[in-house]
C-alpha positions as CSV (number, residue, x, y, z in Angstrom):
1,X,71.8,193.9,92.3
2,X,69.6,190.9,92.0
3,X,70.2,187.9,94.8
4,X,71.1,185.1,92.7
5,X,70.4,181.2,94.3
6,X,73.1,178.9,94.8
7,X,72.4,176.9,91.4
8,X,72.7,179.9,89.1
9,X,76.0,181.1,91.2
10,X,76.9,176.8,90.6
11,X,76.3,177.2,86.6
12,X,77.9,180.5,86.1
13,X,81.2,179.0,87.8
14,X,80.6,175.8,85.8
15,X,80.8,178.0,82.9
16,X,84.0,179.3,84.2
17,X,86.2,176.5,85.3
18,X,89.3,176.2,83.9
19,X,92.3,173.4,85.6
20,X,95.0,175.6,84.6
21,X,93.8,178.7,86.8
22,X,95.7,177.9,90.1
23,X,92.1,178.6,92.2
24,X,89.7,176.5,90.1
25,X,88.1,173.8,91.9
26,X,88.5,171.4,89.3
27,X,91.9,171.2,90.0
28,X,91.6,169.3,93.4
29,X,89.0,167.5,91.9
30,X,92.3,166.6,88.8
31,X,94.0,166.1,92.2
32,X,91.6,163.3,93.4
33,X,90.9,161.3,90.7
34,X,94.6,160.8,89.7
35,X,95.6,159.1,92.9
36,X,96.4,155.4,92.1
37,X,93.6,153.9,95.0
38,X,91.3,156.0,92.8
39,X,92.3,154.3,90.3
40,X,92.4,150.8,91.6
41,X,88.9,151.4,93.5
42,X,87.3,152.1,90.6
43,X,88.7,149.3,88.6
44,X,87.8,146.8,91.1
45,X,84.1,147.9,91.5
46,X,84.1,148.5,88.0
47,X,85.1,144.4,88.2
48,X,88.5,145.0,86.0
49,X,89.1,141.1,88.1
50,X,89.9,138.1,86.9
51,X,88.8,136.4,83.4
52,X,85.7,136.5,82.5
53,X,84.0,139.0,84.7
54,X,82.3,142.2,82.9
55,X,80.7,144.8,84.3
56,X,80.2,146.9,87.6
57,X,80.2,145.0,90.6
58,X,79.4,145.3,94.5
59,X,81.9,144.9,97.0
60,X,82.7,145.1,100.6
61,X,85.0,146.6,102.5
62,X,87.4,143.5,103.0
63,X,87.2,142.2,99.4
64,X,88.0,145.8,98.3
65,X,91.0,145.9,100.8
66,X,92.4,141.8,99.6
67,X,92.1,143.4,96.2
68,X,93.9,146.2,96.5
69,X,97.3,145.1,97.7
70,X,99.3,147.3,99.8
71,X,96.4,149.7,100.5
72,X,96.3,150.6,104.4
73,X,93.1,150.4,106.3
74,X,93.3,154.0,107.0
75,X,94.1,155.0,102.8
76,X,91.1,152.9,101.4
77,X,88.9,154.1,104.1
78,X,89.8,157.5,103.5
79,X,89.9,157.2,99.6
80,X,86.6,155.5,100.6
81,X,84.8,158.7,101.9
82,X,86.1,160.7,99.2
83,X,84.6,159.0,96.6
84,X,81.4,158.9,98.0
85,X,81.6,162.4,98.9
86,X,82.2,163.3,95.4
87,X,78.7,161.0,94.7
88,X,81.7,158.2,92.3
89,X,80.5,155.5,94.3
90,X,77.7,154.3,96.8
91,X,78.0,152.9,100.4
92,X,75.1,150.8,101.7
93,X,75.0,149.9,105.4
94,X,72.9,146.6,105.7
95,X,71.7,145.9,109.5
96,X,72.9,142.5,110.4
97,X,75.3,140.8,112.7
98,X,78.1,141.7,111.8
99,X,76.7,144.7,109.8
100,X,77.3,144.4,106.3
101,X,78.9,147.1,104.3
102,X,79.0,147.5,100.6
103,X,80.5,150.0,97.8
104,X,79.1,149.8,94.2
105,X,80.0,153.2,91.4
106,X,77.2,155.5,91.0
107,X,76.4,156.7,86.8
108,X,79.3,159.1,87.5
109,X,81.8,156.7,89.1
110,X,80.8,154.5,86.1
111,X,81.7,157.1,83.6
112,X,85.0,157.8,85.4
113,X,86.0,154.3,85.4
114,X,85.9,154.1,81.8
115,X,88.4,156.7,81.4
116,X,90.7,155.1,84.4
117,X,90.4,151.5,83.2
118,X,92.0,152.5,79.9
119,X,95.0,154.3,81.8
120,X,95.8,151.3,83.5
121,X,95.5,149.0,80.8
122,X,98.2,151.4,79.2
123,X,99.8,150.8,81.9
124,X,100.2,147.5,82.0
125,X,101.2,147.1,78.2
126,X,103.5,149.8,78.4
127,X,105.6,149.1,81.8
128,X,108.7,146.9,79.9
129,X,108.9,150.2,77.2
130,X,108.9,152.2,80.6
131,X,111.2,150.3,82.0
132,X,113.9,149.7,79.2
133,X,113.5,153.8,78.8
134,X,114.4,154.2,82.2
135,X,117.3,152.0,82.0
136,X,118.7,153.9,79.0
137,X,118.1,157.4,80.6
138,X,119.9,156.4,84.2
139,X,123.0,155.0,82.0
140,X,123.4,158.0,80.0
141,X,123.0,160.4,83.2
142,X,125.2,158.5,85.0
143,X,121.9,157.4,87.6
């Protein structure tokens, strides 16, 4: 049997993954990118802020947490490391005093954000259809 190298094992599992199979890796990776401080992350470096601003941004640590409202130190740092273990975003340590640290999307990050940015902008227009649907369902169950 022929030893095979870690990039052709890589591409014949590429060729082979498939999210509903309970042991395909994609699945965690599903698992990942639909928490909502993925989300959020993303849309903030990807500068979904206020009127007028386009485009991918960088931000640091403390703007990322004032953005993100609710978000504990130890969830956006974690969320953090995740992301830039999965290569979605970037984290540049600049040497100063106080050292300076920065988060920007990578390509990939990018190309995910465009798909988040739309679900939350569904979101958002949706949430009084959501709402008044809820309301309806909970009166006739009796919730």
């Amino acid at each position: 049997m022929p030893t095979r190298s870690a990039a052709q094992k890589r591409a014949e599992a590429r060729a082979e993954y498939d999210a509903f199979l309970a042991g395909c890796p994609s699945r965690q990776l599903l698992d990942r990118i639909s928490d909502k401080w993925v989300a959020l992350i993303l849309a903030a470096l990807g500068r979904d802020g206020p009127v007028g601003d386009t485009g991918p941004q960088v931000m640091r640590y403390s703007e990322l947490s004032r953005r993100l409202a609710g978000v504990s130190q130890k969830m956006l740092t974690q969320t953090l490391r995740s992301l830039e273990r999965d290569g979605l975003i970037t984290r540049t340590v600049t040497p100063s005093v106080p050292v300076t640290v920065t988060y920007a999307l990578t390509d990939l990050g990018l190309s995910l954000h465009l798909l988040t940015y739309g679900m939350k902008v569904w979101a958002e227009a949706h949430m009084d259809q959501v709402h008044a649907n809820r309301e309806r369902y909970d009166a006739a169950v009796g919730g």
